[in-house]
N, C-alpha and C positions, 0 to 999 in steps of 0.2 A: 176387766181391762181398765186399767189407770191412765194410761196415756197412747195417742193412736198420732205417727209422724210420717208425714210424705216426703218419698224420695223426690226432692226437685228435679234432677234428670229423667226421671221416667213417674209417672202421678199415678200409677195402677201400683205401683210399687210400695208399700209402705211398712213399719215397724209398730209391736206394739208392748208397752211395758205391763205386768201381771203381778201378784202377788208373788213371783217365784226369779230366780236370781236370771233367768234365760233371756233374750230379744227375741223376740219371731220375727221374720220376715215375712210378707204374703205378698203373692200375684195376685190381683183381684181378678186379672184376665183369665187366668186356667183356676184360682178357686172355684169347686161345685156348691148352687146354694143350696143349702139344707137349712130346711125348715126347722122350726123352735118345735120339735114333734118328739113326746116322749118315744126314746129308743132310738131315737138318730143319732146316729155316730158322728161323733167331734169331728170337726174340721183338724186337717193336722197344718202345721205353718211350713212353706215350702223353702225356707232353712232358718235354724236355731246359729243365735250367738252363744256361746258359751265364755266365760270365762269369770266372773262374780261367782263369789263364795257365799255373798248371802244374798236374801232377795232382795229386788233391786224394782221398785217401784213405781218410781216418778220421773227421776232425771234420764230426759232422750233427747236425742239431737240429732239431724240429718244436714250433712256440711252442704253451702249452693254451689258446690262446684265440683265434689267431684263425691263417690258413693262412700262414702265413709258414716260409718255409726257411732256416735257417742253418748257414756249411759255413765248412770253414778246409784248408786247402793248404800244399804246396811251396812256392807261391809267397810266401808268409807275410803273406795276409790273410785277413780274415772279409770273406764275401759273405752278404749277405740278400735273399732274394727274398722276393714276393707272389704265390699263385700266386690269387687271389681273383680276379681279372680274368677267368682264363683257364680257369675249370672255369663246368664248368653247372650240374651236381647235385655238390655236397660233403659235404654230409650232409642230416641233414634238420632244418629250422626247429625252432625250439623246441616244441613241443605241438603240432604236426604229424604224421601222420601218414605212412609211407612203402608203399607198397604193395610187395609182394612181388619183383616184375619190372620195379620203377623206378630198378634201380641205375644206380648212380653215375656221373660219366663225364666226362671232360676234355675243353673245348672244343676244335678243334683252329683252336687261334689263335695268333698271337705270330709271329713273324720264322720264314722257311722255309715248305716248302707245306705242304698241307694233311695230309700224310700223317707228316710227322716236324716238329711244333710246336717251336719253341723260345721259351724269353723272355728275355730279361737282367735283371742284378739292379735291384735296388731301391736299393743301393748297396754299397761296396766299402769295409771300413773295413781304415788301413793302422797298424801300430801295433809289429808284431812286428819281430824282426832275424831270424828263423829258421823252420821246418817249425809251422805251427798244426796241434796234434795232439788238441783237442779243445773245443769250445762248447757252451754250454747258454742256454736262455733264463732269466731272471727268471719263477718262476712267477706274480706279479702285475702282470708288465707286458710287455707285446710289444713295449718300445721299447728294456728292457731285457736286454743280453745281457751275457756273459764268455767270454773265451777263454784257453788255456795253449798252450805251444808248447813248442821248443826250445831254445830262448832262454833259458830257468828263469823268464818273466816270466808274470803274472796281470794279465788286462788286463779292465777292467768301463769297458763302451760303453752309450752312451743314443745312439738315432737320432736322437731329437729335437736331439740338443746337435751335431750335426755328424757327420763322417766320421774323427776324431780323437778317442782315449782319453779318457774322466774320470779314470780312478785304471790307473795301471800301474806295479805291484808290481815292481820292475826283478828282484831274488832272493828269488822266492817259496820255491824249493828251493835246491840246491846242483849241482841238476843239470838235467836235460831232463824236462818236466811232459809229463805222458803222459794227464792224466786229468782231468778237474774234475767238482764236481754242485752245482747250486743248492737249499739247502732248501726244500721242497714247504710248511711250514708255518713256518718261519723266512727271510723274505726278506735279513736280513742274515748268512745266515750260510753259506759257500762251502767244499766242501771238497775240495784238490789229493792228486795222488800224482804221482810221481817214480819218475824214473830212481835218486833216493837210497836207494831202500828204503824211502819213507815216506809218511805222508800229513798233511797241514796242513791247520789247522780256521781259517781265518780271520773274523772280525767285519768287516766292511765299514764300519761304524761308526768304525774304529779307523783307516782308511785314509784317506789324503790324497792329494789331487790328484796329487803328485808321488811316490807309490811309498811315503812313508813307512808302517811298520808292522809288528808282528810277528803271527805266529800266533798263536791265542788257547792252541791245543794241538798239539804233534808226537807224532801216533801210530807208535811203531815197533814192529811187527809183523813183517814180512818180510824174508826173506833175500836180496832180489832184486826188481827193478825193479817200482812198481805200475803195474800197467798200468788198471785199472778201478775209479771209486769212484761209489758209489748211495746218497743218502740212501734210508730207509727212507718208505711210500707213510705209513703207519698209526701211527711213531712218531718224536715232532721231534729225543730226541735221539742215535738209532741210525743209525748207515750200517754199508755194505758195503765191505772191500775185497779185489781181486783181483791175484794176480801172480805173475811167472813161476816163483817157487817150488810153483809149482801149489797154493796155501793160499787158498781162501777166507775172511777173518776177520770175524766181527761185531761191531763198537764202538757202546758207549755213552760218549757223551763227561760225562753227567750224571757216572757213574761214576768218571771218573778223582779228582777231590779227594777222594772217598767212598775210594778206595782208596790216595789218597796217606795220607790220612789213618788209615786201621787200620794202614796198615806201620809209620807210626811215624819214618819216612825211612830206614827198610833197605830194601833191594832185594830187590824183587819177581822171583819167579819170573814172573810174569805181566807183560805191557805193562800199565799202567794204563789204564781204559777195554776191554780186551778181554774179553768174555765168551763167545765161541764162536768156534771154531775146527774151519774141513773143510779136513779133507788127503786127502780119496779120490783126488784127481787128480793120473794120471802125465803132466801135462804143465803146461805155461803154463797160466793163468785169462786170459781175453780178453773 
């Protein structure tokens, strides 16, 4: 298992990505545990996404607002499903109440029998030239998505506009994007890490149709590939970044002109913008 995503409307509910091009979905409520016990038979997932031609690893995404799944693959597309058809109880109504022993539970419907469900997507957006290595939704809109790849390109898609790109950044980095996050409290504002050792703070505001655009800021921090970036839940202008140098770092982007400006324009022992820093870890951050 490469990556494991909760459905925000119902938290028993989650996806997980595999070596293999499929999504599972699982009930944690009606899964049976079985033990790590030679001869135990596999859990089966209480419905398959289907629609990747190849396997599809890393990039997953679960929209805050409504049951929607999004995934990016080998095969170098974003697929989005709905799984809203095909559950029965997903969470519970708004000022409703849920009784103790009314969990959750995925209808078993969609293409295949009754015992291994599957659905296809909702649609298949094609855009990249290489491995989509990671997707996030728009936190104010489930039409709105982004995705980074291989390719070094940032790609922001609306469902509504079709199955083809709005703005695709051709050289976001300089290298292969390993990582993207959509600000929780700033919707125009997007931030990449790289294979370059770095991470890019882009304004989507600044972007055109055609790719034009630079970073608003390049954080460099790491000695080595970021594999993982988080804005912060509680503050708009902090994130996280993660990577194989095993460094955790915390950025304030407010901060960087605050500390361009007490240096004076000498050089900083410090990145601008970083204010903490964990090196406990002897291995990659993931």
């Amino acid at each position: 298992v490469n990556r494991i995503r909760e459905l925000p409307q119902g938290s028993n509910i989650v996806a997980t990505h595999t070596d293999s091009p499929d999504v599972y979905i699982w009930d944690l409520e009606s899964q049976p545990n079985r033990p790590v016990n030679l001869g135990t038979p596999a859990s089966r997932p209480d419905l398959t996404l289907t629609g990747h031609q190849d396997n599809a690893e890393f990039a997953l995404a679960m929209c805050s607002s409504e049951p929607l799944v999004l995934s990016g693959g080998k095969d170098k597309s974003v697929v989005l499903w709905s799984i809203h058809d095909h559950i029965s109880t997903l969470a519970t109504e708004p000022g409703s109440a849920k009784s103790p022993n009314s969990g959750s539970n995925i209808k078993k419907a969609g293409n295949g029998n009754s015992d291994n469900p599957s659905i296809g997507p909702r649609g298949i957006y094609l855009g990249h030239d290489d491995t989509v290595e990671d997707v996030q939704f728009c936190p104010s809109s489930a039409q709105q998505f982004c995705s980074v790849g291989d390719d070094s390109c940032l790609i922001l898609w609306d469902a509504r506009a079709g199955l083809t790109p709005v703005t695709k950044v051709e050289k976001a980095h300089n290298a292969d994007l390993h990582c993207v996050d959509w600000n929780p409290h700033d919707e125009n504002l997007i931030i990449t890490g790289s294979a370059d050792n770095s991470i890019n703070l882009f304004d989507r505001r600044n972007l055109t149709a055609s790719g034009v655009g630079s970073p608003v800021h390049k954080f460099q921090g790491h000695d080595a590939p970021v594999l993982c970036v988080q804005w912060s839940p509680h503050n708009r202008s902090v994130f996280g970044s993660a990577a194989e140098d095993g460094l955790l770092n915390i950025w304030d982007y407010e901060k960087v002109s605050k500390m361009e400006t007490e240096s004076g324009g000498k050089k900083s022992n410090h990145p601008p913008g970083l204010f903490f820093r964990h090196a406990g870890h002897r291995d990659k951050v993931v």
